[in-house]
C-alpha positions, 0 to 999 in steps of 0.5 A: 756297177750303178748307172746314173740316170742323169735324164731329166723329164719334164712335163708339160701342162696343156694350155688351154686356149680359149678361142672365140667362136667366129663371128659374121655379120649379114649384109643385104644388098640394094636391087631393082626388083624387091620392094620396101615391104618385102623386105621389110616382111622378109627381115621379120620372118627370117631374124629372130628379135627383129621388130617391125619398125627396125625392119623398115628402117634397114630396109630404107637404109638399103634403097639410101646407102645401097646395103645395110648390115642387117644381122651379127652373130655367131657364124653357123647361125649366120649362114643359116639366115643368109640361106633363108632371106637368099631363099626370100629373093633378097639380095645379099652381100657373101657371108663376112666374117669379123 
């Protein structure tokens, strides 16, 4: 007696999903006790590519608005300089993630 093999299999190709690495921007918060300059200084030394003159004007725009988004990018990086310019004594906003 021949038995019918009358079961089907089917293989599945795996998807591949390419997921975007997170993303989060840096916020630096308006407060009574860090000057202009520390700021500004502090801008400089912790993000890198930031010049001297955009510096200065984030941190005008933080006295002005009361924040400003100082950095975007990948999200370790990001907790990484919130740690540092924290460390500085600036204010800063939690870590966003866009």
């Amino acid at each position: 007696m021949e038995q019918e093999n009358t079961s089907t299999t089917t293989v599945l190709e795996p998807k591949t999903t390419k997921r975007k690495y997170p993303e989060a921007k840096l916020i630096v918060l308006d407060d009574n006790f860090n000057t202009f300059e520390h700021v500004a200084n502090s801008l400089v030394t912790i993000i890198p590519g930031m010049s001297e003159k955009k510096s200065w004007v984030l941190a005008v725009e933080v006295d002005r608005e009361g924040l400003a988004e100082v950095w975007r990018g990948p999200l370790e990086q990001a907790e990484l300089y919130h740690q540092q310019l924290i460390s500085k004594g600036l204010t800063m906003a939690p870590i966003e993630q866009t």
